[in-house]
N, C-alpha and C positions, 0 to 999 in steps of 0.2 A: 678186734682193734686193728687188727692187719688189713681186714678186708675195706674198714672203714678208710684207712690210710691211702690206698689203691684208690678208693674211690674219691677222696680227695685227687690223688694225684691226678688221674682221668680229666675231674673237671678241672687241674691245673690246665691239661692239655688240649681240653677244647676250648681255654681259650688264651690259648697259644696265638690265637691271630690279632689279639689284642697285644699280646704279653711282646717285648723285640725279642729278636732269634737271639741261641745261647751264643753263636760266633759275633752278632752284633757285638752283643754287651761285652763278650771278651775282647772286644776290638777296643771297645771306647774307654774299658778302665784299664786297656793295656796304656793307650795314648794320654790317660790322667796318669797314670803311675809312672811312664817311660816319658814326659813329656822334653824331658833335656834330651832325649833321643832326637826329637824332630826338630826341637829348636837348634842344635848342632848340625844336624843334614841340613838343614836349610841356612844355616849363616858360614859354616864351611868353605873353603876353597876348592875348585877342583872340577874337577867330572862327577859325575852318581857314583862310581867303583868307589874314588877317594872320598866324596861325602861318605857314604856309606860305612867305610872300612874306619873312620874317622867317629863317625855318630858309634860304633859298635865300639870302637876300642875306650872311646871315655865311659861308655855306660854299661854296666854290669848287669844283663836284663833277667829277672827274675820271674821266668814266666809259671814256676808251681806257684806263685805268689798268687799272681793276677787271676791263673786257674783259681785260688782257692778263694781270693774275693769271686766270681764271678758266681761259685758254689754257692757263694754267702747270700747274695745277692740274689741268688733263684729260692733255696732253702727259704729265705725270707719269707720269699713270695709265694712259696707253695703253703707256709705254718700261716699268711695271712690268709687266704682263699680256705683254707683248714677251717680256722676256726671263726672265720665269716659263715662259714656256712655250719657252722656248727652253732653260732648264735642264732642263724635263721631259722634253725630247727628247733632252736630253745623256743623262741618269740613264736612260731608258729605253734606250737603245742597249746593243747584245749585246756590251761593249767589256770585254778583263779592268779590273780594279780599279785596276791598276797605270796603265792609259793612262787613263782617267777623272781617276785624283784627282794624276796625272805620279806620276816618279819618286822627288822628293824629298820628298814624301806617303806614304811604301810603306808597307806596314806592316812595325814593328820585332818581331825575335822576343820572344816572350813564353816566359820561363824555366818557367813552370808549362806550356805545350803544349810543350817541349823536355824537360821532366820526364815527360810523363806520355806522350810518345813512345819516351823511355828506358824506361821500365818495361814500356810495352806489348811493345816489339823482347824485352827481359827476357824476358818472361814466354813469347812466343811460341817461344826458345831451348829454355826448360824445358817448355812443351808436346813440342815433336819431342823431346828427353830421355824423357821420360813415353811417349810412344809408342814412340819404339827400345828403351825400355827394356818396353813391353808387347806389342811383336811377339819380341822375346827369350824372355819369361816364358810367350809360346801355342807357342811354338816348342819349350823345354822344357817343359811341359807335355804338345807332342803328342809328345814322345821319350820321356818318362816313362810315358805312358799304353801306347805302343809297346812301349817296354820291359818293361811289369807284364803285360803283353798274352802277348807272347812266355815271360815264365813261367811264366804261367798256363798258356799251352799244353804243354811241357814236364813242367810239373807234372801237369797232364790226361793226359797222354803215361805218365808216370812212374805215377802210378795206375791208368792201365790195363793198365799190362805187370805190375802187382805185383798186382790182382784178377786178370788172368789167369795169373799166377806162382801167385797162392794156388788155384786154381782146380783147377790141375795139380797142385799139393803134395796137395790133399787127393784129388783122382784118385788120384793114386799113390799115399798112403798108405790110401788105402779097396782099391786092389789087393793090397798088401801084406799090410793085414791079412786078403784070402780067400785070400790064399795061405797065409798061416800059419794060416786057421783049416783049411786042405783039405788 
């Protein structure tokens, strides 16, 4: 806990150059606390010795006061850089969302990501449809093709026996007629 605290303090202190000096700040809520001090030095009569002697004698200056705003005032500032940086180590952590912000933080469904969840499952139904129904259609296709395939050959088949049927008819009738011309 100690070393943590220190190391807070540390990154109080580098940046310090951000942060006003601690005599700054003790200047400026000395002059908000005392400020009838300088408004008396300055409407006064006199020289600086009798301003001075004058601003000093009305005002009672209470400088452990202003020290101890001045403490408050840094204290502040060092518990906020604390625990700024103690959230960024929260937020940074590899934690799901649910242990980060608790349970009763969760996030509630949202009827448009439940809608467009619905449609996606939808649509992905009617995709495999579209496909079963397109390995069906190459399927018949390749039956069809099989089929027109197989008559053609047939057919090829059937025209070859009937050019060689005609081939013989005219054979024999070219016999016929040297027999009848002999």
């Amino acid at each position: 806990m100690s070393s943590k605290f220190f190391k807070s303090l540390l990154v109080f202190n580098r940046s310090q150059n951000k942060a006003p000096n601690f005599i700054l700040v003790y200047l400026l809520i000395s002059m908000l606390w005392h400020n009838q001090f300088f408004i008396t030095l300055i409407l006064s009569n006199g020289g600086v010795s009798e301003r001075l002697s004058a601003a000093s004698a009305e005002n009672v200056h209470q400088y452990i006061l202003v020290l101890f705003f001045t403490l408050l005032f840094f204290t502040l500032r060092l518990s906020y850089l604390y625990f700024a940086n103690k959230t960024n180590e929260f937020v940074e952590k590899d934690e799901p969302i649910e242990d980060k912000i608790g349970s009763d933080q969760a996030f509630s469904e949202n009827k448009d990501v439940t809608r467009l969840l619905d449609l996606l499952e939808e649509t992905k139904a009617k995709l495999a449809k579209v496909k079963a129904l397109e390995v069906q259609a190459q399927s018949d296709k390749t039956a069809a093709i099989s089929q027109r395939l197989a008559i053609q050959a047939e057919l090829d088949l059937a025209m070859a026996d009937i050019a060689i049927l005609s081939k013989a008819n005219e054979d024999l009738r070219a016999k016929i007629n040297e027999f009848q011309a002999a």
